[in-house]
N, C-alpha and C positions, 0 to 999 in steps of 0.2 A: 713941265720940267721932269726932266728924269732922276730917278732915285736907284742909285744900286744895290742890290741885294745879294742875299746868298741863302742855299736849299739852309734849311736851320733841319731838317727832319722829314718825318714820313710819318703818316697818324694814319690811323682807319676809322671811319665815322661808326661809329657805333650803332645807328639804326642801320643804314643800307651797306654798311661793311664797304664801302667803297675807298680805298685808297684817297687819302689826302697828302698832297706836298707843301709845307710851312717855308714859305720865302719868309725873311725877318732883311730888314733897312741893317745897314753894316754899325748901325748907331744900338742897334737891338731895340728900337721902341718902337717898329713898326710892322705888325704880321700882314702875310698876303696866303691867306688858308686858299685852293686851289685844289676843289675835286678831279681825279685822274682815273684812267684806267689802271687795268691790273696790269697789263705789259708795261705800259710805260712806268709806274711805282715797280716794280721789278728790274726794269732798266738802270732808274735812276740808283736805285737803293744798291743792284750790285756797283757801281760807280765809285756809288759813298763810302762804300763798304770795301772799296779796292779789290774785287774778284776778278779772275781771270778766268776764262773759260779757252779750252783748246782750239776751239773753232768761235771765229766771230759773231757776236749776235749782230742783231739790224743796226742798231745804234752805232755799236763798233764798228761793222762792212761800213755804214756811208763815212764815218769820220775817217775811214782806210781811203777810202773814195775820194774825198777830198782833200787828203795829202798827197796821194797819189796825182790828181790833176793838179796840183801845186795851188789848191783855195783855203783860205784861213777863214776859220768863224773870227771874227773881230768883236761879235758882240751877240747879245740877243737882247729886244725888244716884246717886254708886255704889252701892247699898247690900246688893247682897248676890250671892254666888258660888257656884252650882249646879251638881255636876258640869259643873265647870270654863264654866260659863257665867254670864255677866255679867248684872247687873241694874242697871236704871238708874231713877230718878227725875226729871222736869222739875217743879219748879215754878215755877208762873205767878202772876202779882198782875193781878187783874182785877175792878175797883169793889170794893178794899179786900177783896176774896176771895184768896184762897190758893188754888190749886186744882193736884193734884198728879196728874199721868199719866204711867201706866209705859212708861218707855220703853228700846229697844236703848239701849245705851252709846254706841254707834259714831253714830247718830241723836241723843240727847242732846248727845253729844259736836259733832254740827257744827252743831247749831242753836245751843249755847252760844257757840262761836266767834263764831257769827255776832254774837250779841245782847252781847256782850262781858261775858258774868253768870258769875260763880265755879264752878270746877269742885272738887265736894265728895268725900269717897269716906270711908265707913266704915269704920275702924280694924278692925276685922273681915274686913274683905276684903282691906286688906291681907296684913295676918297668912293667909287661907287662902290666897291666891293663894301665895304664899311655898312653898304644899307641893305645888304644882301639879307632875305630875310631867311634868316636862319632857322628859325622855327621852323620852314617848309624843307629845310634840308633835314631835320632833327625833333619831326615833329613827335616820335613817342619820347621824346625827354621833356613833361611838360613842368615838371619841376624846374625848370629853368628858364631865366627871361634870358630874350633875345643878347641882352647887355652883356649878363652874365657869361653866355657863350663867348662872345665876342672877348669879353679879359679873359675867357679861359684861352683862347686861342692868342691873345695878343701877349699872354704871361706864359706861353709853355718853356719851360729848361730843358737841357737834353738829356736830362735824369729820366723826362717824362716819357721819354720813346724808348721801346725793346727792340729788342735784334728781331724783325722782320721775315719770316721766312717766306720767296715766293717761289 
């Protein structure tokens, strides 16, 4: 079953400083924490943050690219979780074709922003992500059980996130 969601923020992990993107279920009771790169957390966040830049970045040239070929992102698809890595789907509607390319999450992810198309994610990935052992992601924080991560992550507000600089 699919669940739709939407970016709720941008967090950095604290031991390896790595860009995180917080999907949360449109009901807000369910997070989907997603370690990223730095371009793409830069992508996503000038998006979120409505920046323009006078020349296109990557994200912006393809979604220029595919209005220009006259293709519509119709959706994206998280659909599946591989030793702790992410998989993503775009699909596209082009001359009443469907056409479906695998793509990074983090990439998915800011090309959806752009084209303003539903962020979908597989009930399934949820659920694995959920056993993700987090301690291996956050192992100098050992003052915390795995659990406790997991409600910090499943309880964040957007009080919790600062302006981003990348």
């Amino acid at each position: 079953m699919l669940i739709e969601m939407k970016v709720f923020g941008l967090a950095i992990d604290p031991v390896t400083n790595t860009p995180i993107v917080i999907l949360k279920d449109l009901q807000g009771k369910r997070a989907l924490p997603i370690w990223i790169g730095l371009f793409e957390a830069s992508a996503i966040a000038t998006q979120l943050e409505k920046i323009n830049f006078t020349r296109p970045m990557t994200h912006d040239l393809m979604n220029e690219i595919l209005k220009v070929m006259n293709a519509t992102i119709t959706k994206i698809v998280i659909n599946d979780l591989k030793n702790n890595t992410f998989f993503a789907t775009i699909y596209l509607l082009k001359d009443d074709a469907t056409i479906a390319v695998d793509a990074r999450p983090s990439d998915a992810l800011a090309l959806c922003l752009r084209a303003g198309a539903p962020i979908l994610v597989e009930e399934n990935v949820i659920e694995k992500s959920s056993s993700i052992d987090f301690s291996k992601r956050v192992s100098d924080l050992k003052e915390y059980s795995e659990e406790e991560l997991k409600d910090f992550l499943e309880n964040l507000s957007p009080d919790d996130f600062g302006k981003y600089k990348m």
